[in-house]
Residue frames as qw, qx, qy, qz and C-alpha x, y, z in Angstrom:
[[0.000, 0.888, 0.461, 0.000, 0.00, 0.00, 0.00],
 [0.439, 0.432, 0.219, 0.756, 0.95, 3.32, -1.15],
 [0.031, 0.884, 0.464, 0.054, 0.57, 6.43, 0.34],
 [0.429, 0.353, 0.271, 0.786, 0.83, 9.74, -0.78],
 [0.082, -0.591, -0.416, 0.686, 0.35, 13.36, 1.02],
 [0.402, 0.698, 0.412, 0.426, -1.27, 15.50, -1.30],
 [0.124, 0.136, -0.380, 0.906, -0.72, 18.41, 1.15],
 [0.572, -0.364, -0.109, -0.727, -3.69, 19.43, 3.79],
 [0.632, -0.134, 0.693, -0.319, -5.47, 16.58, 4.93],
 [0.773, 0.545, -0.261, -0.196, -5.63, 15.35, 1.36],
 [0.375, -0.415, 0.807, 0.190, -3.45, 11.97, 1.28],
 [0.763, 0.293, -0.416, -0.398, -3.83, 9.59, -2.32],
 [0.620, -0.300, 0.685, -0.235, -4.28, 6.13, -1.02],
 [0.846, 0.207, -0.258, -0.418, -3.62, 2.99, -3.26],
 [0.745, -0.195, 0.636, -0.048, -3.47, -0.52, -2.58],
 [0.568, -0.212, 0.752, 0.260, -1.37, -3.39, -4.34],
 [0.411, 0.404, 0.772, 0.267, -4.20, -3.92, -7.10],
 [0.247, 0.280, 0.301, 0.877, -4.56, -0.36, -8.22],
 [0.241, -0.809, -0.535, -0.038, -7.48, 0.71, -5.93],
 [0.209, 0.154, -0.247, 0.933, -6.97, 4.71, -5.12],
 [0.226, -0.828, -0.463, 0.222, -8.54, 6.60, -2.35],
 [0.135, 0.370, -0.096, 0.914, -8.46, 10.57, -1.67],
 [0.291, -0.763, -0.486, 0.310, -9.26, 11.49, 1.49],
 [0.050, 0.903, 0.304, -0.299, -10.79, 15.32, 1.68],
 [0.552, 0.300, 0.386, 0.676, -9.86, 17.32, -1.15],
 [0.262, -0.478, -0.214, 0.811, -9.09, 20.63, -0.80],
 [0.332, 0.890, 0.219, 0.224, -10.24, 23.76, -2.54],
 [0.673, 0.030, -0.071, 0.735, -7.40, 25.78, -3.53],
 [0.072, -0.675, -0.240, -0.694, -7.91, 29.38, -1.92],
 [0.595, -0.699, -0.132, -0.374, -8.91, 31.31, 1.15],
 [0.271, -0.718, 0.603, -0.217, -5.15, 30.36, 2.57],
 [0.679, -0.038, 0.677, 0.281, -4.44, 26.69, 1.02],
 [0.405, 0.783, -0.178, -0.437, -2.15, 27.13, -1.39],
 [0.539, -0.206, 0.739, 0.347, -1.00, 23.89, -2.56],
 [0.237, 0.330, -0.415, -0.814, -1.79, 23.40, -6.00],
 [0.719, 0.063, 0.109, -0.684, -4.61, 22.14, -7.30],
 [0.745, -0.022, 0.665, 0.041, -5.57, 18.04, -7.12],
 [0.473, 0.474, -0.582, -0.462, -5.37, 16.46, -10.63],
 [0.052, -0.126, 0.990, -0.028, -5.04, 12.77, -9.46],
 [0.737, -0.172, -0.407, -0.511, -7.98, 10.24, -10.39],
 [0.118, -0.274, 0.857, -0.421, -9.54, 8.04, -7.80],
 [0.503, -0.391, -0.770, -0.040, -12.08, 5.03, -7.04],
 [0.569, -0.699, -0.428, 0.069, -13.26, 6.37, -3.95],
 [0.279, 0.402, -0.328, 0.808, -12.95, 9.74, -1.92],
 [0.406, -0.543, -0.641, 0.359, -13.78, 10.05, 1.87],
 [0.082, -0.688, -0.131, -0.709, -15.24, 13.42, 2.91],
 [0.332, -0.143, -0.654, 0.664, -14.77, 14.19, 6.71],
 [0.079, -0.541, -0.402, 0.734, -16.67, 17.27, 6.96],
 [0.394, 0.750, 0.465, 0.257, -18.60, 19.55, 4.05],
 [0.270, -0.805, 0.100, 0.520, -16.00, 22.43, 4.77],
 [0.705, 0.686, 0.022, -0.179, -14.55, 23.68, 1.61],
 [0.118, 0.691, -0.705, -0.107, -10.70, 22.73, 2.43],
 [0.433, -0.176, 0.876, -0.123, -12.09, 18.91, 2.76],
 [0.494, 0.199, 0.846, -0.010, -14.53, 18.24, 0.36],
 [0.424, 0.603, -0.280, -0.615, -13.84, 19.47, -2.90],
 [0.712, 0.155, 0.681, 0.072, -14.86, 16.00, -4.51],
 [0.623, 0.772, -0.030, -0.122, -15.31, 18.15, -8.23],
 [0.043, 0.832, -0.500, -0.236, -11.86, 18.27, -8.23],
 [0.389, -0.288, 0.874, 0.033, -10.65, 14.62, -8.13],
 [0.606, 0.309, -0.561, -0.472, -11.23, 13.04, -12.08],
 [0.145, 0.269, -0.944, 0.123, -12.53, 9.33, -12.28],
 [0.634, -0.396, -0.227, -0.625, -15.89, 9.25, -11.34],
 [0.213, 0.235, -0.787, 0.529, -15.18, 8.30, -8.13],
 [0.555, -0.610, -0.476, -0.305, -18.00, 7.09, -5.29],
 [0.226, -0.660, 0.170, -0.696, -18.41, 9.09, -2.19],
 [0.559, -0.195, -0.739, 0.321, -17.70, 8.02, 1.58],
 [0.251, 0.331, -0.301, 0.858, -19.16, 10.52, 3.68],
 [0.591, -0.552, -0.184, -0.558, -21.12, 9.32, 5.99],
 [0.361, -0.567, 0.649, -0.357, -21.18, 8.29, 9.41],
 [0.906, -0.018, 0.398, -0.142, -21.63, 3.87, 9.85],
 [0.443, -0.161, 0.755, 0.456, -20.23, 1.17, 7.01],
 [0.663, 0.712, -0.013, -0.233, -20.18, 1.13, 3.46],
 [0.840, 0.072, 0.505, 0.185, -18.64, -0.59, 1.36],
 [0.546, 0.787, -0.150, -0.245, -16.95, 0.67, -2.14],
 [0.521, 0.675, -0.502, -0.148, -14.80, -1.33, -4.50],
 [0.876, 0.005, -0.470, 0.111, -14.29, -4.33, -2.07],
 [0.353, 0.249, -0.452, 0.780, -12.87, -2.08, 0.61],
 [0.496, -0.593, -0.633, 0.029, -14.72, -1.61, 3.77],
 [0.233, 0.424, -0.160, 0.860, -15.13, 2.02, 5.52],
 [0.589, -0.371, -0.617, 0.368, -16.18, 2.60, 8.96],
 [0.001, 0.565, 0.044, 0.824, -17.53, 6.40, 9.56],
 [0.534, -0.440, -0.459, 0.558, -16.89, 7.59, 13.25],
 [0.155, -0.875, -0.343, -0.305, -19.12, 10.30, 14.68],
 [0.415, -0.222, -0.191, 0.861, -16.42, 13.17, 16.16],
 [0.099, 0.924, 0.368, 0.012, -16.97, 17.00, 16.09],
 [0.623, 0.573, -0.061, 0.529, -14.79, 19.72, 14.70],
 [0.028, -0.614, 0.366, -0.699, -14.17, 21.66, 18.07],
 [0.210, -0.114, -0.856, 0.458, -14.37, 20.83, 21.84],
 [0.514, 0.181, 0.451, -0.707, -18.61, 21.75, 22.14],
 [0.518, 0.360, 0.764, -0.134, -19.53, 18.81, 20.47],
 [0.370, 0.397, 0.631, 0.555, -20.00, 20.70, 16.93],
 [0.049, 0.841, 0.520, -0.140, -21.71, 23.86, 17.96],
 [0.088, -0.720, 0.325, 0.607, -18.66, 26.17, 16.89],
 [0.072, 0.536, -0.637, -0.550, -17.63, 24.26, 13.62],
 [0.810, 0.136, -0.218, -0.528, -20.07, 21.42, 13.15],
 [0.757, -0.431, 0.480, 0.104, -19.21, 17.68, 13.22],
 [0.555, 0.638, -0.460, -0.269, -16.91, 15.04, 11.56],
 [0.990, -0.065, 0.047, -0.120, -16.19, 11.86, 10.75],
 [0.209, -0.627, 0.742, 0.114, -13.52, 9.41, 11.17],
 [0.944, 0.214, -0.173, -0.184, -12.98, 6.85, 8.42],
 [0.307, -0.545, 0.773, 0.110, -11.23, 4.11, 8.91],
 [0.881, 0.346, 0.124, -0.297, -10.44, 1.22, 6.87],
 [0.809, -0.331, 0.453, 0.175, -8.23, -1.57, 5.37],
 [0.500, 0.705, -0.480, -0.151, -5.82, -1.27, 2.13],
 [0.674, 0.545, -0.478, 0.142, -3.71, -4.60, 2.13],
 [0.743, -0.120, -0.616, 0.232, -3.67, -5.86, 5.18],
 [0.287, 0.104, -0.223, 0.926, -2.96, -2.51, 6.55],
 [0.229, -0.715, -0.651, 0.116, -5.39, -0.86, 9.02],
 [0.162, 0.144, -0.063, 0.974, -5.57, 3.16, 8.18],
 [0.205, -0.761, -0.467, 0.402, -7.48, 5.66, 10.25],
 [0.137, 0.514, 0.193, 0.825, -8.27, 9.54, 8.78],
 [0.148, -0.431, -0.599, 0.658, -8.98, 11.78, 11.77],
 [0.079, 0.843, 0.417, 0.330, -10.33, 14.43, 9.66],
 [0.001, 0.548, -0.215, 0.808, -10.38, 17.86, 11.39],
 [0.676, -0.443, -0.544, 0.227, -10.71, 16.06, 14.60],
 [0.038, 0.652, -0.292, 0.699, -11.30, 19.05, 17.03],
 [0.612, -0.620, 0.359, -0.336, -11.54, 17.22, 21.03],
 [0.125, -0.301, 0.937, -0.127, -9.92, 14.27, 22.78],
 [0.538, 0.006, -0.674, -0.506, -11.40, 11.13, 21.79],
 [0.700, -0.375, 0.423, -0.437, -13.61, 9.43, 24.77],
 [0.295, -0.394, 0.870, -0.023, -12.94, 6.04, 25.44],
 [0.786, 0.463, 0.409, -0.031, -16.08, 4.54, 23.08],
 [0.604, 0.761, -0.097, -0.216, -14.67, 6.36, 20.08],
 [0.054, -0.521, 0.846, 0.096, -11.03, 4.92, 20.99],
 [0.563, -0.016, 0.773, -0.291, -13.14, 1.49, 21.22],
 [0.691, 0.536, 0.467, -0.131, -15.11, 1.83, 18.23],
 [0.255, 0.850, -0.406, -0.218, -11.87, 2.87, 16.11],
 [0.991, 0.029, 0.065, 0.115, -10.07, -0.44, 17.24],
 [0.642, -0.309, 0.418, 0.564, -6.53, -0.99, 16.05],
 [0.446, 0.877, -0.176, -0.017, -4.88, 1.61, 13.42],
 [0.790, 0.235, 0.133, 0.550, -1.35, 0.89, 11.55],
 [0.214, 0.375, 0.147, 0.890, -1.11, 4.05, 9.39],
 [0.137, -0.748, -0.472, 0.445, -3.03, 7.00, 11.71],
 [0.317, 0.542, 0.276, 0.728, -3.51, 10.05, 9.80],
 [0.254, -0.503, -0.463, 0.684, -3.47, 13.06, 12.25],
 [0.282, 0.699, 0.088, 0.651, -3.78, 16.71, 12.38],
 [0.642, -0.031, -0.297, 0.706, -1.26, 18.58, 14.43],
 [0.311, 0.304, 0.009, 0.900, -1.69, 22.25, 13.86],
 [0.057, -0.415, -0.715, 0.560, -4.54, 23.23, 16.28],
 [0.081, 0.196, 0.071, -0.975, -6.87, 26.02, 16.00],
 [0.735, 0.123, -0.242, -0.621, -9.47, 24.58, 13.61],
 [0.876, -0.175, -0.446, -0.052, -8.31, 20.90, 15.20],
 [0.761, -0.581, 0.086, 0.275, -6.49, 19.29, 18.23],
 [0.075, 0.948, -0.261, 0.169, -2.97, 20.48, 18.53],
 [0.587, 0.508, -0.629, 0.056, -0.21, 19.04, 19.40],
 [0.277, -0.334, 0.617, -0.657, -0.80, 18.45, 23.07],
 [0.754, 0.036, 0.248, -0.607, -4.00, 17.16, 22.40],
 [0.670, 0.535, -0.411, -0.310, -2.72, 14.80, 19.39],
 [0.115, 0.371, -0.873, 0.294, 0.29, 13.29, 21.35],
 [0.388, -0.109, 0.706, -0.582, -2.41, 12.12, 23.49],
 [0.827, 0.310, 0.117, -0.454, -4.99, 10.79, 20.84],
 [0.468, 0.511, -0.720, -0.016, -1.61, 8.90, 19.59],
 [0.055, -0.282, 0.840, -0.459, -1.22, 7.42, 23.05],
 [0.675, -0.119, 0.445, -0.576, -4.43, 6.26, 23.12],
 [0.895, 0.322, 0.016, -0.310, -4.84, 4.36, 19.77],
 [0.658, -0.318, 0.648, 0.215, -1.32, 2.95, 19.73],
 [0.671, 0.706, 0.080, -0.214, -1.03, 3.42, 16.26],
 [0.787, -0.415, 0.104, 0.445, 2.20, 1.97, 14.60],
 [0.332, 0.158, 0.197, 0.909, 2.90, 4.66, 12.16],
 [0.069, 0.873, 0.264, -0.405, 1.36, 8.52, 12.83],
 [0.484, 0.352, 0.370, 0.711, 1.55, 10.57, 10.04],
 [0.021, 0.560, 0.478, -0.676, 0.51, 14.48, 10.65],
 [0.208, 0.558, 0.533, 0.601, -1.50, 16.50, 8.50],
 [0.263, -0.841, -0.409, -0.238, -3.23, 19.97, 8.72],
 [0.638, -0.542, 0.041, 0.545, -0.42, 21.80, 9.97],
 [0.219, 0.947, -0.102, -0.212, 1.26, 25.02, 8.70],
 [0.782, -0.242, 0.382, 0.428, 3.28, 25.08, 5.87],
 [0.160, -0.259, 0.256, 0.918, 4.91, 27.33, 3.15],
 [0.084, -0.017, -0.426, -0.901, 1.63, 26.90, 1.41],
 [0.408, -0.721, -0.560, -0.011, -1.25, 27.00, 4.22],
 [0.155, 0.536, -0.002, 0.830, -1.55, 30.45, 5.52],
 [0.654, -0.638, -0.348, -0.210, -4.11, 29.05, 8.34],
 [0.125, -0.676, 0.387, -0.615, -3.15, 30.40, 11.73],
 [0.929, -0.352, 0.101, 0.055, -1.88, 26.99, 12.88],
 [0.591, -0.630, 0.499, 0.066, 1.12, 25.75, 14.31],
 [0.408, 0.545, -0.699, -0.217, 4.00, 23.75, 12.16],
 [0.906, -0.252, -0.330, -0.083, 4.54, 20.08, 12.59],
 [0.343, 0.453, -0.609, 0.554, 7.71, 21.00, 14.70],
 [0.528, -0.345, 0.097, -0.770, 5.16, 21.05, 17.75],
 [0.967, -0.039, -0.060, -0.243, 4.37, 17.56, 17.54],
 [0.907, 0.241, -0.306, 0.159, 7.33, 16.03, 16.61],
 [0.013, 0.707, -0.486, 0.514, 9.27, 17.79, 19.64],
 [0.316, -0.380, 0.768, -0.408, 10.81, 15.20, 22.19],
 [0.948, 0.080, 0.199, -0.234, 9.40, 12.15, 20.59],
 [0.456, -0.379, 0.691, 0.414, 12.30, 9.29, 19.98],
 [0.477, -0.057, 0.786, 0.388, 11.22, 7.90, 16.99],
 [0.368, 0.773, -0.022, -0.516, 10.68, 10.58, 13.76],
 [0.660, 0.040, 0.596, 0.455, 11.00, 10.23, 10.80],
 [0.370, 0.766, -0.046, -0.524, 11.25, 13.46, 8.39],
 [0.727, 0.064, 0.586, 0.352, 11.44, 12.39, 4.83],
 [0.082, 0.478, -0.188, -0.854, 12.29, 14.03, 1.66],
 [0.161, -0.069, -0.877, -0.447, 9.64, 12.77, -0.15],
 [0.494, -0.025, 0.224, -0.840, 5.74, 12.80, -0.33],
 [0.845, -0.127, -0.144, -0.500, 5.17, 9.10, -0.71],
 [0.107, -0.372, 0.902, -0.190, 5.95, 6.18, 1.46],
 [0.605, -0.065, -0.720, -0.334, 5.01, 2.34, 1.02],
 [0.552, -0.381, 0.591, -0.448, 3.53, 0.20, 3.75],
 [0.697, -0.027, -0.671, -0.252, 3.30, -3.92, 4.20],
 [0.795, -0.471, -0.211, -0.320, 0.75, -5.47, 6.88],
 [0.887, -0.002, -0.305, 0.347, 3.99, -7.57, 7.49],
 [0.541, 0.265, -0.113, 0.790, 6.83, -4.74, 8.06],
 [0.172, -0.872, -0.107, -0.447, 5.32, -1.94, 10.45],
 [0.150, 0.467, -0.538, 0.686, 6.96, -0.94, 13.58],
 [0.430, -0.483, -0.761, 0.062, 5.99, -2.47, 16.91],
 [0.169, -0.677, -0.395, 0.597, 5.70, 1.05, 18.51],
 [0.324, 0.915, 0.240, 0.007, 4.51, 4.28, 17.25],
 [0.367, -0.249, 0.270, 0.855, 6.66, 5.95, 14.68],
 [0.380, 0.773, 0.380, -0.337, 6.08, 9.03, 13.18],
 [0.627, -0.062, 0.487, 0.605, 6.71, 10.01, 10.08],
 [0.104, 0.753, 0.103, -0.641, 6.73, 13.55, 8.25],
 [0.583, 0.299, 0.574, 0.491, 6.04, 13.56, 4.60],
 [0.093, -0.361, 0.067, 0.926, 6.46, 16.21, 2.22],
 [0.598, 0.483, 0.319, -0.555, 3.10, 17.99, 0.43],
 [0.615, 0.234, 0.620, 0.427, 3.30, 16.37, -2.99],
 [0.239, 0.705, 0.385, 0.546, 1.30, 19.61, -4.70]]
């Protein structure tokens, strides 16, 4: 399994047999300035109906939509939509959002979305075991790095990846990933915006690992 950071929370997800995900596609504007998607996909997960997550027009391929909360199926791949909310009152500042999770190759990946509170101890429950964790880091419009470290510790995830964090081309008045990745042993910053995973080959404790925005 492949994955790829588009830049945002946007990552291009494909598995062995050619199956590609995009999780939340950005609209370019309004302070995200990566450049604009181009990539085709089978299947894109929408967290939230905000316009830096779920610009689905963009992404070529007639893809089928994941963006609800419960299961659903698409393309032989099984997705798993966890009720969260974008801030710490339960949705009443920023609304809610979902966590998908789901399986690519043996490989058990989690998308927080724009996960804005600590996660109570059902939603750690009803997440389960995560490989690949997809975070965000940069606070203000999600958890932060304080908060993150801690949603890491809970799910035991063996690879954390952040997202949603400030970078030469997000303008959002969040925080870098330097935050996060401060005093943890085992980082990985890579030059490069895609790294491989196998089910087999993961780390038995949580490494993170900092990828660069592809666009």
């Amino acid at each position: 399994m492949k994955v790829k950071w588009l830049g945002h929370a946007s990552f291009l997800i494909t598995s062995e047999g050619g199956i590609k995900i995009i999780t939340d596609p950005y609209t370019v504007g309004g302070g995200i300035n990566y450049a604009s998607i181009k990539e085709s996909a089978d299947i894109v997960t929408v967290s939230h109906k905000h316009a830096d997550h779920n610009n689905v027009a963009a992404v070529s391929g007639k893809p089928q939509i994941v963006d609800s909360i419960g299961s659903k199926e698409s393309k032989g791949i099984k997705f798993r939509g966890i009720s969260t909310y974008h801030d710490e009152s339960k949705g009443k500042q920023r609304g809610p959002n979902i966590i998908f999770c789901f399986t690519v190759d043996g490989v058990r990946v989690c998308h927080l979305g724009d996960l804005g509170h600590r996660l109570a101890g059902e939603q750690v429950g009803d997440i389960g075991e995560v490989d690949i964790l997809l975070i965000p880091v940069g606070g203000f419009f999600t958890i932060d790095a304080s908060v993150a470290t801690g949603v890491c510790e809970a799910l035991k995830p063996r690879v954390a990846i952040p997202m949603h964090f400030k970078t030469a081309k997000c303008d959002y008045p969040i925080s870098s990933v330097d935050d996060f990745v401060k005093g943890k042993k085992d980082v990985r910053r890579l030059d490069t915006s895609e790294v491989e995973f196998w089910s087999g080959d993961l780390p038995s404790a949580t490494q993170i690992v900092v990828l660069k925005p592809a666009l």
